[in-house]
C-alpha positions as CSV (number, residue, x, y, z in Angstrom):
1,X,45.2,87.1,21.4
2,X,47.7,88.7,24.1
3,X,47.2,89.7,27.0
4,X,49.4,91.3,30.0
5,X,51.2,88.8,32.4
6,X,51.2,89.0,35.9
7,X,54.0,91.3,37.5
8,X,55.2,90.4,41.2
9,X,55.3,94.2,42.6
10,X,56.8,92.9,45.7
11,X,59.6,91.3,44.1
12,X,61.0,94.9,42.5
13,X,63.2,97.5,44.4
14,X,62.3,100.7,44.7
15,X,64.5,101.8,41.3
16,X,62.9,98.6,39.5
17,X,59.1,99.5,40.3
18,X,59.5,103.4,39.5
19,X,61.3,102.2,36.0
20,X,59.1,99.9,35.1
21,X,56.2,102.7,35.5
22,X,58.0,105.1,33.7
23,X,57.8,102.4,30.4
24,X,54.6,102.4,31.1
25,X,54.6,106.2,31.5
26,X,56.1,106.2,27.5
27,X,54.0,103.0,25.9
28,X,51.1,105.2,27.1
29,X,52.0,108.1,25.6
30,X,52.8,106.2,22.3
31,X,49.7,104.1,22.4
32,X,47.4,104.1,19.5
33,X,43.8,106.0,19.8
34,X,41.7,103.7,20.3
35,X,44.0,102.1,23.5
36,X,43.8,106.1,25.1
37,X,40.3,106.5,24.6
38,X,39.5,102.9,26.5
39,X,41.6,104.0,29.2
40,X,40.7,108.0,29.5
41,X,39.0,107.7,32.5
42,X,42.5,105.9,34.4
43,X,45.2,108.4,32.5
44,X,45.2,111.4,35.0
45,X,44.9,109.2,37.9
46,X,48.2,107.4,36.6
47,X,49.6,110.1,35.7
48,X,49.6,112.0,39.2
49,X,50.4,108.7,41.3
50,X,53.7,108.3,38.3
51,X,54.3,111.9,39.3
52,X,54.2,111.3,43.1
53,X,56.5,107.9,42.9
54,X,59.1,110.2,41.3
55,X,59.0,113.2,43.5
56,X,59.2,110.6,46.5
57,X,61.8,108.2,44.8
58,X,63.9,111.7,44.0
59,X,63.6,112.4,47.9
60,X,64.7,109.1,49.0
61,X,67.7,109.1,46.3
62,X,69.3,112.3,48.4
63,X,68.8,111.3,51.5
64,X,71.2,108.5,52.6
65,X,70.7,109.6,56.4
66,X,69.3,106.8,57.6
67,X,71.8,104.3,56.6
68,X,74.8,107.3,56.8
69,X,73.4,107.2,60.9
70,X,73.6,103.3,61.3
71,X,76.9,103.3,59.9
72,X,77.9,106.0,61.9
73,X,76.4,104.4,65.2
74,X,78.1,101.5,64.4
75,X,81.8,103.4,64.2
76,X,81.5,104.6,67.3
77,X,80.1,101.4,68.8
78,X,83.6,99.9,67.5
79,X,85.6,102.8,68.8
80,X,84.9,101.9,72.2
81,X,85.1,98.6,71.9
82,X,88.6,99.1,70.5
83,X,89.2,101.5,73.8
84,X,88.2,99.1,76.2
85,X,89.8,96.0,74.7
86,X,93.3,98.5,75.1
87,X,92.1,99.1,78.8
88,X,91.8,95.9,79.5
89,X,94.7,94.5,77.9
90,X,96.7,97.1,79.6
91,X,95.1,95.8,83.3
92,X,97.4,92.9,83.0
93,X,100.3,94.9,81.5
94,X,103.5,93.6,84.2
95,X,104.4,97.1,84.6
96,X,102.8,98.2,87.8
97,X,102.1,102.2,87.2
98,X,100.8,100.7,83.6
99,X,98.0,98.3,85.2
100,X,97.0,100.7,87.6
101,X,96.6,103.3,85.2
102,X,94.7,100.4,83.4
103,X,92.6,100.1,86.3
104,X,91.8,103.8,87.0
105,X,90.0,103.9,83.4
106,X,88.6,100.5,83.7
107,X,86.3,101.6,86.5
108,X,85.2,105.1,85.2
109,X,84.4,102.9,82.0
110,X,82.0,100.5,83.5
111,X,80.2,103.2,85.4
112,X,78.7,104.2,82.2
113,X,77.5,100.6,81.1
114,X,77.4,99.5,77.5
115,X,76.3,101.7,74.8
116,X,75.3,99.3,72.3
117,X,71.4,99.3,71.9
118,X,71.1,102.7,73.3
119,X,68.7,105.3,71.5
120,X,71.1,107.6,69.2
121,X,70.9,110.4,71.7
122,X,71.5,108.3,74.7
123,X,74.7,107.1,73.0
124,X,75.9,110.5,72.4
125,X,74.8,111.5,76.1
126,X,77.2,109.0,77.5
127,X,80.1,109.0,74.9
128,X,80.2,113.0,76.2
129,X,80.4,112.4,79.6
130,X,83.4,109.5,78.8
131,X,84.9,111.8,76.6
132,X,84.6,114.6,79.3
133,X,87.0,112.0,82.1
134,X,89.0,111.0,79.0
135,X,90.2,114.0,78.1
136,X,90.3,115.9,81.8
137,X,91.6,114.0,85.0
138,X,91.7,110.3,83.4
139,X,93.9,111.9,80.2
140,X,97.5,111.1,82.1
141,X,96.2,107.5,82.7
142,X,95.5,107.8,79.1
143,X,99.1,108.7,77.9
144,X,100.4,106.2,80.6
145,X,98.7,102.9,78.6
146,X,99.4,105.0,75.3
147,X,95.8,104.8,74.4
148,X,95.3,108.4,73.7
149,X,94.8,108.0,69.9
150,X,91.4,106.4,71.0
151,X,90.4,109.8,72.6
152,X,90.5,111.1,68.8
153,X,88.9,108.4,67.2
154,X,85.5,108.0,69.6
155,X,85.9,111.8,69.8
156,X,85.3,112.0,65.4
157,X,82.7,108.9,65.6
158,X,80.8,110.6,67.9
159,X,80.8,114.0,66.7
160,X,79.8,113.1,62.9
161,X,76.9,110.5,64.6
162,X,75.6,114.1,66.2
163,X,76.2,116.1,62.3
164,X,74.2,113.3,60.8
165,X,70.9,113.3,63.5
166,X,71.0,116.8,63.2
167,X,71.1,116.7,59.0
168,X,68.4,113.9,59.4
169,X,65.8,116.3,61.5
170,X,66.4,118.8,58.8
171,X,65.5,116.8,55.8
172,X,62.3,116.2,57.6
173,X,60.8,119.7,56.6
174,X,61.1,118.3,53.1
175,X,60.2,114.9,52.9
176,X,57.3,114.4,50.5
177,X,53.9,114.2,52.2
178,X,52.7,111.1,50.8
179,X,54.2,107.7,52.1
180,X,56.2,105.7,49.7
181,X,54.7,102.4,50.3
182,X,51.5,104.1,49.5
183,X,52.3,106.0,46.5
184,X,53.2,102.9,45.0
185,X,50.3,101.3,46.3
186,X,48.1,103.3,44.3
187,X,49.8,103.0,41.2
188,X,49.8,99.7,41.4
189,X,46.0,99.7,42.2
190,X,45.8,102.2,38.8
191,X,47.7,99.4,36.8
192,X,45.6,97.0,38.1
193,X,42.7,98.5,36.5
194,X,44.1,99.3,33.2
195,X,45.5,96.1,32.8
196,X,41.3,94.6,33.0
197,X,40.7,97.7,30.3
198,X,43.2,96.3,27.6
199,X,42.7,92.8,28.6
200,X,38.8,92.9,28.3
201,X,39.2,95.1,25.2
202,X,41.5,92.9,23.6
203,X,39.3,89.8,25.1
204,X,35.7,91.2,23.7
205,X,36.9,92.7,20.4
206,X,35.0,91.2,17.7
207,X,37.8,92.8,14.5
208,X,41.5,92.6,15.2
209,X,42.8,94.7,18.2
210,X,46.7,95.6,16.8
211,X,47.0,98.8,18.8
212,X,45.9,97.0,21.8
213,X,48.1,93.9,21.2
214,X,50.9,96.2,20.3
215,X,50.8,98.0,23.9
216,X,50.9,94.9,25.7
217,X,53.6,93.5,22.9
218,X,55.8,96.1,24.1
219,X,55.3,95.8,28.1
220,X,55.2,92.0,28.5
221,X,59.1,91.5,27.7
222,X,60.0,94.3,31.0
223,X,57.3,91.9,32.7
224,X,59.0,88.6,32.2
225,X,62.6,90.2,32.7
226,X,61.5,92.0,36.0
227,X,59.8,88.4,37.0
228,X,63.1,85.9,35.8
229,X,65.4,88.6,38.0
230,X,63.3,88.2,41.2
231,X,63.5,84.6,41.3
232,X,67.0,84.1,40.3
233,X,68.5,86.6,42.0
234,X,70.1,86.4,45.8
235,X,70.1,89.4,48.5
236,X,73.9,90.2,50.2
237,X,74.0,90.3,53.6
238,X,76.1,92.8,53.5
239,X,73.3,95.1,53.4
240,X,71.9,93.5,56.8
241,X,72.5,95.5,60.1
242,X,73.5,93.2,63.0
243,X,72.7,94.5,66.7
244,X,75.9,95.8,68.1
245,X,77.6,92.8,70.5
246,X,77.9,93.7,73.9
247,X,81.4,92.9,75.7
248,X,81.4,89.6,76.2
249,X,83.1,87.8,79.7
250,X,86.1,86.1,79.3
251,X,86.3,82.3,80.2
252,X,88.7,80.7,78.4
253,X,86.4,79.2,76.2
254,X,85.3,79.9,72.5
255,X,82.8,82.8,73.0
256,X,80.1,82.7,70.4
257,X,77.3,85.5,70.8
258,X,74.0,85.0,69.7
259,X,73.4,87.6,66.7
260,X,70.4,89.4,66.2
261,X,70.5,90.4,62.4
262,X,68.1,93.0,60.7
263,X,67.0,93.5,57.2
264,X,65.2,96.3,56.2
265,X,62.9,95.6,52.8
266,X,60.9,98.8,50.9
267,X,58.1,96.2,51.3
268,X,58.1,94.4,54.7
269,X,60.0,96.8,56.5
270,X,62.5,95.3,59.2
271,X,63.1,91.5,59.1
272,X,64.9,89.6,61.6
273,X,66.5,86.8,59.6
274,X,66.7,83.0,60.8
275,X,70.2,81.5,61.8
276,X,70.5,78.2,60.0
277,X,68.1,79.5,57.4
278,X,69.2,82.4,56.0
279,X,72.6,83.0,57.6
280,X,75.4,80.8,59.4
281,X,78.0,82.6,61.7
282,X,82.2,81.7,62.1
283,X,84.0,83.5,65.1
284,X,87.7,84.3,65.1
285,X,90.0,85.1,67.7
286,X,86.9,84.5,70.1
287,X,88.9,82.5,73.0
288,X,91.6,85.4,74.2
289,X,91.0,89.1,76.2
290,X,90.8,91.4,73.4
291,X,88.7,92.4,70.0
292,X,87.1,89.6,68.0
293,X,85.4,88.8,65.0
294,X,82.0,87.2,64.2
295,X,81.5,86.4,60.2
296,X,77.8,86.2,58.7
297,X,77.3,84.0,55.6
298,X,74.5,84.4,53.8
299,X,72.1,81.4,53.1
300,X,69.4,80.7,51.1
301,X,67.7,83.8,49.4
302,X,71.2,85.5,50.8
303,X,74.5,85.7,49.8
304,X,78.0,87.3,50.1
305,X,79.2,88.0,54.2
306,X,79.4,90.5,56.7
307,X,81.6,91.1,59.5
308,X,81.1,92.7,63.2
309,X,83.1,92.8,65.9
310,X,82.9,92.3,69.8
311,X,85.0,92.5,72.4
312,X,86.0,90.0,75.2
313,X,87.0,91.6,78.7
314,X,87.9,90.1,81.7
């Protein structure tokens, strides 16, 4: 006697869970009679949650938005830190009309604060207004430190971080009305419930059950490969989004910044992952005035690395 084997639903990405329910789709539509009629009453409410896990899976497949948007956010975080480590290299340049020049940009740059951590719009509200000096009455001091390349970089960052919000609110007219995390929810409530049908038929039947034992014969397999994956596979950190580093104070000292690192699951949503558990950190060129590196190493359940970047300013 056979019967189904657990599946760990949490354990299966988003592709995973829908292709696994679409076998299920087929071995339903090629099971015997006698499986179909014991599970008549559960078909049409598989059938539209199957439906509903597609259309929403197909939505999510085009829209890359949301991660297009913290990639972007991240560019022009690194833009101006690569602008302000120039400034304040150039504040110690020995050539006098260079370091005041410096100097001039310095302090119209730290009248706007940091940007890192700052909503999307509020980070496009004040790279405008530095862009607006940059380019205007601070663009001589610009040419003078020979930084003006960083007027067109932060200038690009910024503008596709604006396309992309502005893409993002108009995908929102078609995102599917039903939640993904529900949708799957109640399939996997539906598949609970046939899974008790073919298990109590196949448990009860007094004569052989082959079309019964032949359905779950041809699922169980996809269940024990989805299962062996979970647990022996690792998740890159390279997928994880680190909180931008805010310029850090030079002291002449190693500077190592605490890092606040985000995963976001299809399951648990946002995760802050544990230093010494799940990730270690290594710094480079952290001591020196100037752009510097911090390295994330996955541990544990994580592999692979990732690497952001901070500035140190005097």
């Amino acid at each position: 006697m056979v019967k189904f084997k657990t599946l760990l639903f949490r354990a299966l990405p988003n592709g995973a869970h829908y292709s696994f329910f679409e076998k299920v789709n087929r071995e339903l539509a090629d099971a015997g009679a006698d499986v179909k009629a014991a599970l008549a009453s559960l078909l049409p409410e598989f059938n539209k949650w199957f439906a509903m896990e597609y259309a929403d899976l197909e939505w999510y497949r085009k829209s890359q938005i949301t991660a297009s948007i913290s990639d972007a956010s991240h560019r022009l975080d690194h833009a101006i830190s690569g602008l302000l480590a120039h400034v304040n290299s150039a504040r110690y340049n020995t050539v006098t009309n260079v370091a005041i020049a410096a100097e001039h940009i310095h302090i119209v740059l730290k009248s706007y604060g940091s940007i890192s951590g700052k909503s999307y719009q509020d980070k496009i509200g004040k790279v405008d207004g530095i862009l607006g000096h940059l380019n205007n009455e601070l663009y001589p001091d610009m040419q003078t430190i020979g930084g003006t390349a960083w007027i067109g970089q932060i200038t690009s960052a910024n503008n596709a971080l604006q396309t992309l919000l502005e893409q993002r609110d108009a995908e929102q007219l078609g995102k599917p009305e039903s939640g993904f995390r529900e949708t799957r929810k109640e399939i996997e409530t539906v598949w609970r419930q046939i899974i008790l049908k073919v298990n109590s038929a196949i448990a009860l039947a007094i004569d052989s059950t082959p079309q019964f034992e032949a359905f779950v014969d041809a699922l169980n397999p996809e269940i024990d490969r989805l299962n062996h994956a979970y647990h022996h596979a690792k998740i890159d950190i390279a997928a994880a989004e680190p909180a931008p580093i805010d310029p850090q104070q030079y002291t002449g000292q190693p500077i190592t910044p605490a890092l606040k690192v985000l995963f976001v699951t299809p399951h648990a949503g946002t995760v802050k992952l544990e230093l010494g558990k799940d990730y270690n950190v290594t710094y480079k060129n952290n001591v020196n005035v100037g752009n510097s590196e911090a390295t994330i190493h996955g541990k544990g359940e994580y592999r692979g690395q990732k690497t952001v970047t901070f500035v140190i300013v005097r």
